[in-house]
C-alpha positions as CSV (number, residue, x, y, z in Angstrom):
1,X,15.1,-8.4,24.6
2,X,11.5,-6.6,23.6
3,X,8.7,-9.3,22.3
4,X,9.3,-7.0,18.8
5,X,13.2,-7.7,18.9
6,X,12.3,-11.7,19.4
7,X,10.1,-11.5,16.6
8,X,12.1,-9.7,13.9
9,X,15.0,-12.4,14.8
10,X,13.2,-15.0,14.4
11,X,12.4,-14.3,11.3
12,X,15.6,-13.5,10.5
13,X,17.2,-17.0,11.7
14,X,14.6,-18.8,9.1
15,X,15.8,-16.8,6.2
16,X,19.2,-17.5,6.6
17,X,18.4,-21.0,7.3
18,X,16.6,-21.5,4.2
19,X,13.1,-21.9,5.5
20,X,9.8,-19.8,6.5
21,X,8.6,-19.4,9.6
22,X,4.7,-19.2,10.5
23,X,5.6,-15.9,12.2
24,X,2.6,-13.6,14.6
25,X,1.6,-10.9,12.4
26,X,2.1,-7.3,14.0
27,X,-1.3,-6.3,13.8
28,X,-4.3,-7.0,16.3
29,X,-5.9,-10.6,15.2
30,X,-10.0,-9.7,14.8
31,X,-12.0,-12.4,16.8
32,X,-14.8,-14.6,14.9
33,X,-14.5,-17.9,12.4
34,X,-16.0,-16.0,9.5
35,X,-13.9,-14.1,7.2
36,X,-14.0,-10.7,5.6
37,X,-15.9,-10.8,2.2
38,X,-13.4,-11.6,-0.8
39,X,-13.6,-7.6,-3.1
40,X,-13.9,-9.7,-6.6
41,X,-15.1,-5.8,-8.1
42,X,-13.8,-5.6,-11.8
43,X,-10.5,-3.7,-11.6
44,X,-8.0,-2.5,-13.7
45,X,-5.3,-3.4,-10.6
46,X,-5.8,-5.3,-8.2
47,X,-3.3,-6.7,-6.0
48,X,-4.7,-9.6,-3.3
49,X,-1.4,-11.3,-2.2
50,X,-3.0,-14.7,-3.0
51,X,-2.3,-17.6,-4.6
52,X,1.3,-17.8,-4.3
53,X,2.7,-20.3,-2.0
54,X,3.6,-20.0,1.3
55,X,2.2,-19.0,4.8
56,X,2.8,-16.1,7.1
57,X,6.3,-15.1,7.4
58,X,7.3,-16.5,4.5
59,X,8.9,-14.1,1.8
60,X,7.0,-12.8,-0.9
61,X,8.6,-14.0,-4.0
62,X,6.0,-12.9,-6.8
63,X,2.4,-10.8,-6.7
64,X,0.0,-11.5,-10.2
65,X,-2.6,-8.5,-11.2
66,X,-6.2,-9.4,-10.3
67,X,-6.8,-7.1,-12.3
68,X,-8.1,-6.5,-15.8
69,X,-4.7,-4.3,-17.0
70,X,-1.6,-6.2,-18.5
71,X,0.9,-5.3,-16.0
72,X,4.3,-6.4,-14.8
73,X,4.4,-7.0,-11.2
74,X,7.8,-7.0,-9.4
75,X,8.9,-7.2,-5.6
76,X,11.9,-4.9,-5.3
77,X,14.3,-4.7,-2.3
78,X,17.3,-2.6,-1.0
79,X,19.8,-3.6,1.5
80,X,18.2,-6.7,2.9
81,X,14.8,-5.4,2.7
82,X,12.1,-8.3,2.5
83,X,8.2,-8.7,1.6
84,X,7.0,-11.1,4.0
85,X,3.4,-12.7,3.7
86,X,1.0,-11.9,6.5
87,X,-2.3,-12.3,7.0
88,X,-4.8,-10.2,5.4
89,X,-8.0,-9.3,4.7
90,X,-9.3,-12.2,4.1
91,X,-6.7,-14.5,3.4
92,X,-3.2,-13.4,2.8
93,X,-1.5,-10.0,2.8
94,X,2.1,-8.1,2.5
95,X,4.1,-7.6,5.6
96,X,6.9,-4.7,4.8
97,X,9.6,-3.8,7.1
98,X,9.4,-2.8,10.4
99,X,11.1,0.7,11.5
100,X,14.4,0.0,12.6
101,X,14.7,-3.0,10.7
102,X,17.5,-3.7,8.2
103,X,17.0,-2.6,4.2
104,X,13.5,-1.3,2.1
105,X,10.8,-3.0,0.0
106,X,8.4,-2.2,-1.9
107,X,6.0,-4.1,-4.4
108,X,6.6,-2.3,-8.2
109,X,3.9,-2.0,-10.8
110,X,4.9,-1.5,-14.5
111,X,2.0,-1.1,-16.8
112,X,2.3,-3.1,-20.0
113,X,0.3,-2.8,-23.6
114,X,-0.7,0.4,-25.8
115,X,-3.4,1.9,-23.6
116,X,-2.1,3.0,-19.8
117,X,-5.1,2.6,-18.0
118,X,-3.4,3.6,-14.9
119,X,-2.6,6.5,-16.2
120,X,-6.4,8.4,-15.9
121,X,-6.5,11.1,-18.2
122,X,-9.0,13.5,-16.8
123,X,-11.8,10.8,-16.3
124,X,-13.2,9.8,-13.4
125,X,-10.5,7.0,-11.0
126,X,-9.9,5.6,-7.7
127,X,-7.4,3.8,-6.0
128,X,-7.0,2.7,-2.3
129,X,-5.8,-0.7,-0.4
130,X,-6.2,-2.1,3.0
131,X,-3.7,-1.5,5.8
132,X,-2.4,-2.3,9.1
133,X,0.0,0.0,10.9
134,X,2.8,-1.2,13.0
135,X,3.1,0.4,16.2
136,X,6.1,2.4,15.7
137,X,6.3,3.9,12.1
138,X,8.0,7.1,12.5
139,X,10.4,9.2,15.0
140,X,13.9,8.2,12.7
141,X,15.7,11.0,10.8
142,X,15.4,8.6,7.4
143,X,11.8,7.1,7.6
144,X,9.3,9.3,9.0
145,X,6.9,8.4,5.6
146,X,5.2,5.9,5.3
147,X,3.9,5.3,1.9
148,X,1.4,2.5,0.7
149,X,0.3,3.5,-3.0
150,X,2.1,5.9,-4.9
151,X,2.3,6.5,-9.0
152,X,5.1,9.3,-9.9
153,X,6.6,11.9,-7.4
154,X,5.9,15.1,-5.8
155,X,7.7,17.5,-7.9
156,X,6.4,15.3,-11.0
157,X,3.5,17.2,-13.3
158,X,1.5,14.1,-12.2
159,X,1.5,12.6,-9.1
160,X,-1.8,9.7,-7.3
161,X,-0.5,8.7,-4.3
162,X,-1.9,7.1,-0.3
163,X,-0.2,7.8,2.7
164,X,0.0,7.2,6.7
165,X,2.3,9.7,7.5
166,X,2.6,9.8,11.6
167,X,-0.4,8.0,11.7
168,X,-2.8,10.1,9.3
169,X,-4.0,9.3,6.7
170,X,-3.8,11.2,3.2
171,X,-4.2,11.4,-0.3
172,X,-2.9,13.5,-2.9
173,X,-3.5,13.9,-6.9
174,X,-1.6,16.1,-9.2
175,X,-2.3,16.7,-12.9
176,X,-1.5,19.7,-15.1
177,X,-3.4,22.6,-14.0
178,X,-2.5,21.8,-10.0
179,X,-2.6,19.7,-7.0
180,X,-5.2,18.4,-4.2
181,X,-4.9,17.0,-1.4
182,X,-7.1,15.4,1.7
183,X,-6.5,14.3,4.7
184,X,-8.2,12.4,7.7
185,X,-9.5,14.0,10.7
186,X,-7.9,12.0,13.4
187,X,-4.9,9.5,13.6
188,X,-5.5,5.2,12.9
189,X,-5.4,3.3,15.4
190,X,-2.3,1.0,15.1
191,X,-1.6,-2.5,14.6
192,X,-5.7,-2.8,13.0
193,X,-7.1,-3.0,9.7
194,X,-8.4,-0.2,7.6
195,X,-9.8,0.4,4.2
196,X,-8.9,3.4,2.9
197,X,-9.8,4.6,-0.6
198,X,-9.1,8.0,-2.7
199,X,-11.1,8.8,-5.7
200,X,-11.0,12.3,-8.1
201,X,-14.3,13.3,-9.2
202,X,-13.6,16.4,-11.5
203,X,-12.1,18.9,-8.8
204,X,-13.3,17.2,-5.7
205,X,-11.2,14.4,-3.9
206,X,-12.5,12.6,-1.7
207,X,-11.3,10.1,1.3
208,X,-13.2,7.4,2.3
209,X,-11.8,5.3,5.7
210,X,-13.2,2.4,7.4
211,X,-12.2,0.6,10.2
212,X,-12.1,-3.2,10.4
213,X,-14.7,-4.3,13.5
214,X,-14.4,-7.8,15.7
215,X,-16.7,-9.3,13.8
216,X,-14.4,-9.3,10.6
217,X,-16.6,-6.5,9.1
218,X,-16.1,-2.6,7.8
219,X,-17.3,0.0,9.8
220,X,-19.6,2.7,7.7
221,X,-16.6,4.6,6.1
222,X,-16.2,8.3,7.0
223,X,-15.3,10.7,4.1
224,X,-13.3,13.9,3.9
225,X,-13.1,15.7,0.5
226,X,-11.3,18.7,-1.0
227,X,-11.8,20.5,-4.0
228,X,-9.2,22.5,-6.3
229,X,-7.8,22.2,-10.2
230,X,-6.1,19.3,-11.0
231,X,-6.2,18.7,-14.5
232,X,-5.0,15.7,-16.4
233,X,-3.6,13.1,-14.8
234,X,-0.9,11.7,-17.1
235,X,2.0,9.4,-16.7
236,X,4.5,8.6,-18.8
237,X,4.7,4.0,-19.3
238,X,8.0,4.1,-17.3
239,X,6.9,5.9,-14.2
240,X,5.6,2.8,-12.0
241,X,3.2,2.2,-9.4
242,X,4.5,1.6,-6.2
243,X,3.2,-0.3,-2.8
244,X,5.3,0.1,0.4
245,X,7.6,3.1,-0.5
246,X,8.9,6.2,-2.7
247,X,10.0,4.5,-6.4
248,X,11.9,6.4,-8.7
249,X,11.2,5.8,-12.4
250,X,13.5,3.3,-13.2
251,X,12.0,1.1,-10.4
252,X,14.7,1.5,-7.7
253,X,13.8,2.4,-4.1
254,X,14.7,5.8,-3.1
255,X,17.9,6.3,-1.3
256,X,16.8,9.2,0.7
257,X,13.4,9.4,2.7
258,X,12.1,6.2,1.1
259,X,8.9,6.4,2.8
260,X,8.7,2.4,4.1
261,X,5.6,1.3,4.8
262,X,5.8,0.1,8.2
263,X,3.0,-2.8,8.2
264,X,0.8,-4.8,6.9
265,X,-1.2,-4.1,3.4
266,X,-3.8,-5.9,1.5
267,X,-6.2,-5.8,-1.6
268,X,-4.3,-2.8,-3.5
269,X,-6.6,-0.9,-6.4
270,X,-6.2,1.5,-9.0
271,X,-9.3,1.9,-11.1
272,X,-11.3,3.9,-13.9
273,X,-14.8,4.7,-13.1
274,X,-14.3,4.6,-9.1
């Protein structure tokens, strides 16, 4: 049995028993005692997998907004799927299933009150999170995506949304005069930290991507941009944000290419202003 095959059935052995299990985290453990800085930036999400209880490898049983937005935070699952906790950047993060592994999950975001902040309009936003990539994420015929922030879906009039597809990194916007999207020049590294952010400037989108260095510090991040018509970016209150994988409207996971995230994410944003 490969170290990975031990790992997932372990885990699997506490759940049905009841209990957690302090399992190793997929990604590469950064040397040093200090921690990475805390983000405490204003935001209208933000999503740091803290101060729920539990260690790592327990299962993720609720996620609150950091945020300044009234939202409703849910961790949905299909077939088994499970949110474990992990360790982040600092502190705790959100393990999602491994490829090959049984079921889907994803961390759902439904925006509450009379103003949709996460719905930007044509003003300046941003949104981005921190990630860790296992080291196999694609070659299946059902999960070669892998998704870690997403609001609405591609054939939708609007559409923000953060991938890792086959190792790349990309971002796309969509409004209602047209789409852009950027991309990264060169695959991640797997199983280490990055910070990866997407913010619309008028027609330009840029990608910013830093890599997490041994002494629990960000690398100078490097930036791609595009530029094209986008338009408003407008969502109706029941389209949700999603962390992990593809969401459809009414909160389910999709049932076809559901785009797991296979890995480790951390301090999720969406914000005005950027």
């Amino acid at each position: 049995m490969s170290a990975r095959a031990r790992r997932v059935a372990t885990v699997a052995v506490a759940l049905l028993a009841g209990t957690s299990v302090a399992c190793t985290p997929q990604q590469t453990r950064l040397a040093g005692r200090a921690d990475f800085p805390v983000d405490d930036r204003p935001r209208e999400l933000r999503l740091d997998f803290e101060g729920g209880a539990g260690t790592p490898g327990a299962v993720l049983a609720g996620v609150s907004n950091r945020g300044t937005h009234p939202v409703v935070v849910d961790v949905t699952t299909e077939d088994g799927g499970r949110v474990l906790l992990d360790e982040g950047v600092p502190g705790t993060g959100a393990r999602f299933p491994g490829l090959g592994e049984d079921g889907a999950a994803a961390v759902v975001v439904r925006s509450q009150g009379g103003r949709d902040r996460l719905s930007p309009g044509l003003v300046r936003f941003a949104f981005g999170a921190d990630f860790a990539l296992d080291a196999e994420s694609d070659g299946t015929g059902t999960d070669d995506g892998d998704n870690l922030l997403q609001r609405g879906l591609f054939a939708d009039g609007s559409q923000l949304k953060l991938q890792v597809d086959h190792g790349v990194v990309s971002c796309r916007v969509a409004g209602d005069r047209g789409a852009v999207t950027v991309s990264a020049r060169s695959a991640v590294e797997r199983e280490r930290w990055y910070r990866a952010s997407c913010s619309r400037h008028g027609r330009r989108l840029v990608l910013a991507l830093a890599r997490a260095r041994p002494d629990r510090t960000w690398s100078p991040p490097s930036r791609v941009s595009a530029v094209g018509r986008i338009g408003a970016v407008v969502f109706d209150p029941a389209v949700p944000v999603a962390v992990g994988a593809k969401v459809l409207p009414g909160g389910v996971i999709a049932a076809s290419d559901p785009d797991q995230f296979n890995g480790a994410v951390d301090n999720v944003y969406v914000d005005q202003g950027g």
